[in-house]
Every structure is written in structure tokens, then in C-alpha cells.
C-alpha positions in Angstrom: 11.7 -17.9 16.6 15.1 -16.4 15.3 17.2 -17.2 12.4 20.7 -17.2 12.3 20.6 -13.4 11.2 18.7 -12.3 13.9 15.1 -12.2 12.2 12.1 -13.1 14.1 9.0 -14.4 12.5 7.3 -11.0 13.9 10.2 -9.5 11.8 9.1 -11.5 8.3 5.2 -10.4 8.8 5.8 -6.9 9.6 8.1 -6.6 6.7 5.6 -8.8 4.2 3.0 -6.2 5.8 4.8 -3.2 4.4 5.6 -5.0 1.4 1.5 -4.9 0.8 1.2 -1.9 2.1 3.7 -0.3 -0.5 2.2 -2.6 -3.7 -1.3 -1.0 -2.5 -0.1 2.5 -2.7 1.5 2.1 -6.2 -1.7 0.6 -7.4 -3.3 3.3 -9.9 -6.9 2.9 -10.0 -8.2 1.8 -13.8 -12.2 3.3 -13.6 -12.4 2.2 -16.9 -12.8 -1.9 -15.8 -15.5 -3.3 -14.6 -15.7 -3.8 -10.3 -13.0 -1.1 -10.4 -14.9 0.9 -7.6 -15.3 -2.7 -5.4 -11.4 -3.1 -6.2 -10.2 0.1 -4.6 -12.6 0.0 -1.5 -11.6 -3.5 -0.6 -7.5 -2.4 -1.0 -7.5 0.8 1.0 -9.8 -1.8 3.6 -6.6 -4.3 3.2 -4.5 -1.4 3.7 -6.0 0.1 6.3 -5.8 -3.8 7.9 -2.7 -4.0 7.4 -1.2 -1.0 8.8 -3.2 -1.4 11.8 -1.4 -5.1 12.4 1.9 -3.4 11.9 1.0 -0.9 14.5 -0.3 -4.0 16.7 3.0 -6.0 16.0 5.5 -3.1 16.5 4.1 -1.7 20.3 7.4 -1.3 21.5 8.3 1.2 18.8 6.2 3.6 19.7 6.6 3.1 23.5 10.1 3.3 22.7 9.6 6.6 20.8 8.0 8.0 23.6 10.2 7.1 26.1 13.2 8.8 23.3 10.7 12.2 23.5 10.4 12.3 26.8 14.5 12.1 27.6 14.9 14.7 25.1 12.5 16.7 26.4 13.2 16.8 29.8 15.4 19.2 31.9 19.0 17.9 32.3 20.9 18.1 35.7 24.6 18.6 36.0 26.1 15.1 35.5 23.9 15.1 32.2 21.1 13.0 33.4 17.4 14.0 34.1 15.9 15.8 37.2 14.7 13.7 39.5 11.1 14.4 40.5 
């Protein structure tokens, strides 16, 4: 579903998914307290989670990105598009 601005609710979890993401990379480790060591392995599992989601949410991105690679790469004809194979 959109809102008004355009935003999809694939749009809200991906950015709430980055939003995670970034918290768990700022987290500093305190070995000091107690279950520290549980602590860290369960967040880089959360992170690791999440980014995979992303990835699964955001397909055509990298299809897209692909597609963008392999137009820039390819050999142009005279009217500026690619060679026809």
C-alpha cells in the first residue's frame, strides 16, 4: 500500500531494517557485563538477519544494477544504442 508521499510498506521495513542495522553497528561491545559475549553473538545474528531481508525485500535493485552494468559495459553502435546480437 502507498501513502500519499509515495511510500510503500516494503519502503517503511526496509528503511526500519537499516535503521537496526545502523543501531547494531554503533553498538560498542562492554566485555566487562555479564552475558556480554551472548549479547554480541545474538546482534551480529540480528544483523546478519536483517541485512539478508533487505537484500530479500530490495531484488529489483540489484537486478536493476545489473541491467545499469551491463548497458555501460556494452559496445555502442552509431545511433548510441547497443549492438544487437
Amino acid at each position: 500500500m502507498n501513502d500519499r508521499d509515495g511510500t510503500t510498506d516494503r519502503d517503511r521495513v526496509v528503511a526500519a531494517l537499516r535503521e537496526l542495522v545502523e543501531a547494531l553497528d554503533r553498538r560498542v561491545p562492554h566485555v566487562e557485563r555479564l552475558g556480554e559475549v551472548r549479547i554480541a553473538r545474538e546482534s551480529a545474528a540480528l544483523r546478519k538477519e536483517a541485512v539478508r531481508r533487505i537484500e530479500e525485500l530490495l531484488p529489483t535493485r540489484r537486478d536493476h544494477d545489473r541491467r545499469e552494468d551491463d548497458l555501460s559495459n556494452a559496445e555502442m553502435t552509431d545511433d548510441g544504442g547497443p549492438v544487437p546480437k
